[in-house]
N, C-alpha and C positions, 0 to 999 in steps of 0.2 A: 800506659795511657793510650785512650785509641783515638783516631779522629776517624774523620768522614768514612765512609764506605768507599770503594773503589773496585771495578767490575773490570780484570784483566778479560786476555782472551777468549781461556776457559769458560771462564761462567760466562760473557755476554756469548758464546757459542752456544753453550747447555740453554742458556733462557730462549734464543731462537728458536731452538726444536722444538723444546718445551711449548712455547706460544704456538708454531705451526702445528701442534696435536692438541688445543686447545686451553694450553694450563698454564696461563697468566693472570697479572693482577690487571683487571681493566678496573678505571676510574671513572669514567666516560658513559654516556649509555651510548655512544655510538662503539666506542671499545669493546664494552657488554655484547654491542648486534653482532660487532664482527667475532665475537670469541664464539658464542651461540652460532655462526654459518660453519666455522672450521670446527666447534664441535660435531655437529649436524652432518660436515662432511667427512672426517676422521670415525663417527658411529657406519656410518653407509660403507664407505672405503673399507674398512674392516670386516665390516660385515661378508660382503660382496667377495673379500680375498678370502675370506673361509670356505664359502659356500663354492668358490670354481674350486678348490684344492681337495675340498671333503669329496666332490661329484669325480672328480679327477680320482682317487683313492677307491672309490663305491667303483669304479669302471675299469678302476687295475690289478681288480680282483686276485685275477688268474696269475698274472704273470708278477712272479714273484721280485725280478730286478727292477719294472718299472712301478710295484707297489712302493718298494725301499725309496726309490729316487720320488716319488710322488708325496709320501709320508712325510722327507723332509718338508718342504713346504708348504704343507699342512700342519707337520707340527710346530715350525717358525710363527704363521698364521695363527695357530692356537694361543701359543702362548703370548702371543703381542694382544689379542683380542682378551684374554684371560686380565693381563695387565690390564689395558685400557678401563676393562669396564670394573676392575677392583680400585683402580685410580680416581674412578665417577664416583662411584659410590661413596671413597673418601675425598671429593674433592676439596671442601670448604677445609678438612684437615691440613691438605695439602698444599693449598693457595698460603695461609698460617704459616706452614713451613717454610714456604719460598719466603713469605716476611720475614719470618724470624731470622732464617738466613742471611737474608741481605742485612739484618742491622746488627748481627752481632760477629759473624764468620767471615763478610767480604771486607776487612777491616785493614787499615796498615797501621802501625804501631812506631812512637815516638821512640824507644830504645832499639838502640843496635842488631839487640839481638833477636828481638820480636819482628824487626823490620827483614832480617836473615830469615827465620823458620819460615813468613809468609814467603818469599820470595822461593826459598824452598820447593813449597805447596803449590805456587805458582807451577814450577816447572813441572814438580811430576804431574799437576793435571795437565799440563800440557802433553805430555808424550803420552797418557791413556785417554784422555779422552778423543784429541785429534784420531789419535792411530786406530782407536775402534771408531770412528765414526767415519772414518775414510774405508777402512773395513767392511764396515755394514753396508756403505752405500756403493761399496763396491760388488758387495754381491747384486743389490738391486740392477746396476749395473750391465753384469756379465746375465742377469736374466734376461736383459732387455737386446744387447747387441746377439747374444747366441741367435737366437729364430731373425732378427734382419740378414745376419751372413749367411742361415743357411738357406732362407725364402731366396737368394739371387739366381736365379736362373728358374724356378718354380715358377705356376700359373697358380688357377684359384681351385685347382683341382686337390694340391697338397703341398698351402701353404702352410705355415705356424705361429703358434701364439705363444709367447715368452711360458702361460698355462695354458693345457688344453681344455678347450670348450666342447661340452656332452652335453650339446643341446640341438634340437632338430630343427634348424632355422639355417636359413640362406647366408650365415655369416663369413664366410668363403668367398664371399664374392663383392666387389667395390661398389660401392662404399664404406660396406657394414663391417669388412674386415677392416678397414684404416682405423674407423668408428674404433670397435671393439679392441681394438692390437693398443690405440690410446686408454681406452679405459684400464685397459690389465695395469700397462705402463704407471699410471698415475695411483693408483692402487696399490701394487708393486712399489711403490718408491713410498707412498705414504707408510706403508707396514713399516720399511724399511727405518724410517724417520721414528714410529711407537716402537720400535723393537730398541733401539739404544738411546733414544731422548731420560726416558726414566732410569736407566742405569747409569748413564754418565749425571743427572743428578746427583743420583745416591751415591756414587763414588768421591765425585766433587765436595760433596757434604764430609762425606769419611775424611776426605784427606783433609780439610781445611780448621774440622774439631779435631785432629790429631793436633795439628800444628797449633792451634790454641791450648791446649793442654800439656804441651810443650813450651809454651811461653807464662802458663799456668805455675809448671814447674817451676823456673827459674824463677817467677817473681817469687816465690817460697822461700827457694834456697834464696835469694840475696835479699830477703827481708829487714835484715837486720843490717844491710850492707848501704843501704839507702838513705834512713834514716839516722845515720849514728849523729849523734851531739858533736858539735864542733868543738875538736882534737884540740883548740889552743883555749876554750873556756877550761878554766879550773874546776877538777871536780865533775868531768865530763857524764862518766859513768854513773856516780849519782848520779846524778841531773835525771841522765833516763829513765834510772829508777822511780822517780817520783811519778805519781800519778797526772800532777799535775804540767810535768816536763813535759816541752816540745817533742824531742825522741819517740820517748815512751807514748804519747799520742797520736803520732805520723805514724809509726811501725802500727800501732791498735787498729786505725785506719785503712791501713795497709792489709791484712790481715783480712779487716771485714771485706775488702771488694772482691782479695782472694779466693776468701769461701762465696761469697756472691757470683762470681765468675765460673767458680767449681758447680755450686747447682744449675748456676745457666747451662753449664753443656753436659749436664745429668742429665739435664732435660730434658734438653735439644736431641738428644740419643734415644729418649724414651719416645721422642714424638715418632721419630726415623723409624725406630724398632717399631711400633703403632701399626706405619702405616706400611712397612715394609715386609712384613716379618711374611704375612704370606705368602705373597709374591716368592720371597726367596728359597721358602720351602717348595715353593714349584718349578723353579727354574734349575734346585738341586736334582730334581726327580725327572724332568723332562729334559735338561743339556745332559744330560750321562747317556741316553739314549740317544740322541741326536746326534753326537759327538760320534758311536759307534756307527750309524748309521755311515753319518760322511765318511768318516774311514773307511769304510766299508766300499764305499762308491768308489774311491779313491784306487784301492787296489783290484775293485773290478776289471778285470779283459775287456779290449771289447770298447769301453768307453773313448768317445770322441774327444779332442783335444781342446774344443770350447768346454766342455761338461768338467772336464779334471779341472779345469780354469778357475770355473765356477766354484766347485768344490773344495779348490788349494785355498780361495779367498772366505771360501763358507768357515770353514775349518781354522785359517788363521784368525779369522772375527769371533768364532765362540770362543777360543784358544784364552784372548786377548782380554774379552768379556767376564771369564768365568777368572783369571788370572787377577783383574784391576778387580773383582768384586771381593775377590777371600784377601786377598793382600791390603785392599783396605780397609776391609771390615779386620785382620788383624792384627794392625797397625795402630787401629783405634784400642785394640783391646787392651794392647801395651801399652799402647801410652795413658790410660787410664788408672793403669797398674803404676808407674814410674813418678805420677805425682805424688804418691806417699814418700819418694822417695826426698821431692825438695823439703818438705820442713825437717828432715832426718840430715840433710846435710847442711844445714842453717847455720848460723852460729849462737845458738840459741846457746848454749853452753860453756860460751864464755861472755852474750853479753848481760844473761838475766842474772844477777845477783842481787836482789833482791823480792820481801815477799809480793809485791804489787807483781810483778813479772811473771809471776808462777802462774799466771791466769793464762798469761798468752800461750806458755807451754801445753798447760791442760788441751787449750783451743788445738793450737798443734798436733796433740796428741790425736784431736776427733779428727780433725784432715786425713791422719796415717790410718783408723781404724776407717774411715771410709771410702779410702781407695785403694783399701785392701780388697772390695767386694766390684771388680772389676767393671764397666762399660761394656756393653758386649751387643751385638745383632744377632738375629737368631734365624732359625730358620721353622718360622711357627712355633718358638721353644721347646721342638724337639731337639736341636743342639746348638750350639753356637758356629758360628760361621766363623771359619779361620785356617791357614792354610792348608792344614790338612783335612778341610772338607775339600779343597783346590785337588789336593791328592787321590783321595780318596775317589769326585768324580771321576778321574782320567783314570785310577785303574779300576774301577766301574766300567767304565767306557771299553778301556782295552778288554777286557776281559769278556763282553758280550763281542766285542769285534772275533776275539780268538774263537771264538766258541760257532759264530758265523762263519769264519772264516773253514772251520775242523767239517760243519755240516755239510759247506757244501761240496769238500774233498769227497767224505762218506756216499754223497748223492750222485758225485759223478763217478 
């Protein structure tokens, strides 16, 4: 049994982001005006962080260590801009989902043990979602203080911007550098905000239809545990037998919200997968390079001790990112697989003895043969996401890092 919804830390964190990048449910037209200005400004912000980091990239041609360090955040930018505007396109999908969400996933539950698996769900999205989101915004962060510690003692002859500016204008000089050093900064920190809002979503969502599909399970197995006929009427087990028995009617019942419950978050998976699927094919294809990149940075000579800073917190945020995203995507995928396993350990076997009964078993039966055909997220359905696609990026990763790292032995 479920009652009201209930918005722990997690999620009323994730809806913050979420609504500071534009993707809430307004009700309101003044709700509407203000969702339409942070969208307006979240399109521009992005926009603007592309276009310093691509001009940044176009002007670091030549030199190959500050094309690498330049590329990263560029290709950060990319792929946050890539999301946002795949995110637009499906908005009205999305907004749906945040509904559906909230009335069937943010839920607490009358049994013991339903009220454990939430509580659960609770924590682990607490340790991934906080710890990437403190992460991410700690690289926005170490962008912003690097260039203030190293501007201290500087004029306007050769100061710095958290990005550099490849433009022929007097911005070097005050006011237009305070001006412009604020615009990066707010920029800067919004990317930072579209780069992990939409995955601690998707993550929060994974972990919370695991834990229903775990609570899915059990109400299966103790289907018949719930309903038995009371032990001191005579005759009990008939009793249930009958069609028209109390038992045998409450278990029926039982049974139907079961399977009702099981297509809701078939569903609810298919919408995710929907809206997701691309995204995550892009994010396998562009953090495998990324990843190599920052490592890269990491063991470069040479580098200052704000930039490894920078880089230790870049590296532990994609680390974290790409860890909560395949872990819960296969988490989901097990536990999708594991609800065939409740009506298999039912006691369906000793309480049907009769023919009326043999219906619920049949019904049984289609539970097992349908969760045999797994839950899954994908990645564009070229594969399914699951830890070893977790693997598989990082020795991707490592493996272009070694290969950087052999050339540039060979060069020197």
């Amino acid at each position: 049994m479920l009652s009201q919804p209930v918005e722990t830390l997690p999620i009323r964190l994730t809806k913050f982001f979420l609504s500071a990048a534009g993707f809430t449910i307004a009700t309101t037209k003044r709700e509407k005006l203000l969702v339409d200005v942070i969208v307006t400004y979240s399109t521009i912000a992005l926009a603007f962080a592309c276009c310093v980091t691509g001009m940044d990239i176009y002007n670091c041609w030549g030199s190959f260590y500050e094309f690498v360090y330049s590329f990263i955040g560029f290709g950060t930018c990319f792929i946050v801009q890539s999301k946002f505007a795949v995110f637009m396109l499906k908005r009205k999908k999305y907004l749906d989902l945040m509904r559906y969400t909230s009335e069937i996933l943010w839920t607490t539950h009358h049994t013991e043990y339903g009220k454990g698996i939430i509580k659960e769900c609770e924590k682990q999205a607490m340790y991934f979602i906080v710890l990437f989101t403190f992460l991410a915004q700690g690289v926005s962060l170490c962008y912003t203080v690097q260039p203030i510690l190293l501007n201290i003692g500087r004029n306007e002859t050769d100061r710095l911007f958290p990005f550099t500016f490849w433009v022929d204008l007097p911005i070097y000089m005050s006011p237009w550098f305070e001006i412009a050093f604020v615009v990066q900064v707010l920029c800067c920190y919004h990317t930072s905000i579209c780069y992990f809002c939409f995955d601690n979503y998707l993550a929060l969502t994974n972990i919370f239809i695991t834990g229903q599909l775990k609570i899915l399970k059990n109400r299966l197995e103790t289907l018949f545990d719930v309903h038995n006929p009371d032990a001191n009427e005579p005759h009990g087990i008939k009793k249930w037998c009958l069609v028209r028995g109390r038992g045998f009617r409450k278990t029926t019942h039982e049974l139907k919200n079961c399977v009702k419950q099981h297509q809701t978050l078939i569903d609810l998976v298919d919408q995710v997968e929907d809206i997701y699927s691309f995204i995550n094919l892009l994010q396998v294809l562009v953090f495998s390079f990324l990843i190599c990149l920052v490592g890269y940075q990491l063991i470069l000579p040479g580098n200052s001790t704000m930039r490894r800073i920078l880089f230790i917190v870049y590296f532990g945020g994609c680390f974290t990112q790409l860890f909560t995203f395949a872990f819960t995507c296969n988490n989901l995928t097990l536990a999708s697989l594991d609800v065939g396993e409740g009506p298999w350990h039912s006691k369906w076997n000793t309480k049907i003895r009769c023919k009326e009964g043999r219906a619920i078993v049949r019904d049984l039966q289609m539970v097992i043969m349908r969760a045999q055909k797994s839950c899954k997220l994908t990645a564009f359905g070229f594969f399914p996401v699951t830890l070893n696609t977790f693997k598989s990026m990082l020795s991707t990763a490592f493996s272009y890092l070694t290969l950087m790292r052999n050339s540039e032995e060979i060069i020197e």
